[in-house]
N, C-alpha and C positions, 0 to 999 in steps of 0.2 A: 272429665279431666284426665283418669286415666288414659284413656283411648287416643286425646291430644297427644299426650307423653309419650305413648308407645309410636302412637303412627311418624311422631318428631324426631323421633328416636331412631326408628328404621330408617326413615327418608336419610337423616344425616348416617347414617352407618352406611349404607346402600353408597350414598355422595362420597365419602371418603374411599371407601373400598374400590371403587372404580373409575376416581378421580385424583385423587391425593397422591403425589411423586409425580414419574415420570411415565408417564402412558402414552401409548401409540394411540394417533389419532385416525381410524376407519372408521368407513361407517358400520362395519361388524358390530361395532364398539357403540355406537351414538342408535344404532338401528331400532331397538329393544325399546329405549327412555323415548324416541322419536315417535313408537309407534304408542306405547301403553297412556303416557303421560298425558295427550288430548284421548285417547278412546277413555280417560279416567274422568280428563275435563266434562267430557260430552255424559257422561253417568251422572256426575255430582250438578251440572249446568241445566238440563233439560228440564227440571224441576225448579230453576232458579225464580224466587220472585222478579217481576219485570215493572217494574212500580218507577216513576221519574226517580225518585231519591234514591232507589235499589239501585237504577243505572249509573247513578254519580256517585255509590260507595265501589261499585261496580267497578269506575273507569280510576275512580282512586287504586281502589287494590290491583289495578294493572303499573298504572303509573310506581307505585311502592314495588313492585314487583319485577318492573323495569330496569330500578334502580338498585335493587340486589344483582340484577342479570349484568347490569353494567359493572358494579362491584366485581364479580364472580369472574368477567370477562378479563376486566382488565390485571385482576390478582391471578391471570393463566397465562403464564408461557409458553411462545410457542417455539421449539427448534427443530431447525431439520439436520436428521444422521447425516456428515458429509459424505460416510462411505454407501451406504444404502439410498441416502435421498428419504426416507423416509420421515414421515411427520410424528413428533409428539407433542405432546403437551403436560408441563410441568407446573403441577398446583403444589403454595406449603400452606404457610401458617395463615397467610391474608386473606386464603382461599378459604381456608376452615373456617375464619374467622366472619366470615361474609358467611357461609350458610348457619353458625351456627347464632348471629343475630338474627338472622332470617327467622330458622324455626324457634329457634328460642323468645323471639317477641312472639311469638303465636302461642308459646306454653306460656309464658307473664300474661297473656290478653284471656288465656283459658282459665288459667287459675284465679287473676284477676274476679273473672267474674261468678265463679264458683267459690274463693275463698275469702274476700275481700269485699265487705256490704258495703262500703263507702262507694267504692270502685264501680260495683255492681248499680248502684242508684244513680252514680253518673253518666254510665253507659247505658241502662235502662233510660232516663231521663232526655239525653242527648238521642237515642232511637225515636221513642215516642214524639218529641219534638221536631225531629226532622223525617217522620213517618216511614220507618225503616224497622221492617221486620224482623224479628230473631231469626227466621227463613233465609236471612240475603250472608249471615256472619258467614256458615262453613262454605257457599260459591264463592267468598270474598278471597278465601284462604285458597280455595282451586285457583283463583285466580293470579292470586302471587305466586303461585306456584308456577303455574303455565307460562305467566310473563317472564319469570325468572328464569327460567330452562328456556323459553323461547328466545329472549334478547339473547341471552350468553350463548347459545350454539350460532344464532344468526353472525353473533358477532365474529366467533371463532372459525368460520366459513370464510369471513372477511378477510382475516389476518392471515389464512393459508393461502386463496386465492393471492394473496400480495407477496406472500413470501415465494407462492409457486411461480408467480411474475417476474419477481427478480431472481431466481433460479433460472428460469427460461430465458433472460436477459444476457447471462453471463454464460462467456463460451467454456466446455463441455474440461475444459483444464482446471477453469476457475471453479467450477463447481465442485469437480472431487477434491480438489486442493485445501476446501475452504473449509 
């Protein structure tokens, strides 16, 4: 439980620190989490159980992990400097608030099953029943993890490419004017 807590803890302190205001968006910036984040996936994943039911808790904690990414995406603004052209990106409260249900159901599902016998006998129960190992729980959490950083930057690629679009659309007045 402790080690949930801390490693929750980091992640979100780490997410805010270099995410939270108004941040320039390079890939200087995005290069570091692009490069660590699957070399972390591929440590915690190469040992993953591969059993039918593993891959459909599997494709689950992607899809939940999608769905924070999409949260996380759309609680990021993006603006560009009129006088530089430059991109940033501005996360507040919606943004905190998207990672920290994220990690924070993952500390309520750790504690859950460590401090909580009801809890534990139902998720015990519901594994055993649907033939899913205690092995597949922490690739599940890789996995929301990676979806989640994966969707949100894919996304945020999108939204620059379209603003860089209509930037390059308008003549070279309208631009530093704007």
């Amino acid at each position: 439980m402790k080690q949930a807590m801390v490693a929750s803890a980091l992640i979100l302190m780490y997410v805010l620190i270099t995410q939270y205001g108004r941040r320039k968006f390079s890939w200087h910036t995005w290069l570091p989490p692009l490069l660590s984040i699957p070399a972390i996936g591929v440590i915690y994943l190469r040992t993953a159980p591969m059993t039918r039911a593993d891959l459909v808790l599997d494709g689950l904690s992607i899809g939940a992990g999608a769905v924070f990414g999409l949260l996380a995406a759309r609680s990021t603004r993006l603006e560009r400097d009129a006088r530089t052209l430059r991109i940033y990106t501005r996360c507040g409260i919606a943004f905190v608030a998207t990672w920290t249900v994220a990690l924070g159901s993952r500390v309520a599902f750790v504690w859950g099953l460590q401090d909580d016998a009801a809890f534990r006998q139902s998720v015990g129960t519901f594994m055993r029943n649907h033939h899913i190992g205690p092995d597949a729980i922490a690739p599940a959490f890789v996995l929301i993890a990676l979806a989640m950083f994966s969707i949100r930057l894919a996304a945020l690629v999108v939204k620059v490419r379209q603003l860089s679009a209509r930037v390059a659309d308008q003549p070279a007045e309208a631009v530093h004017a704007s």
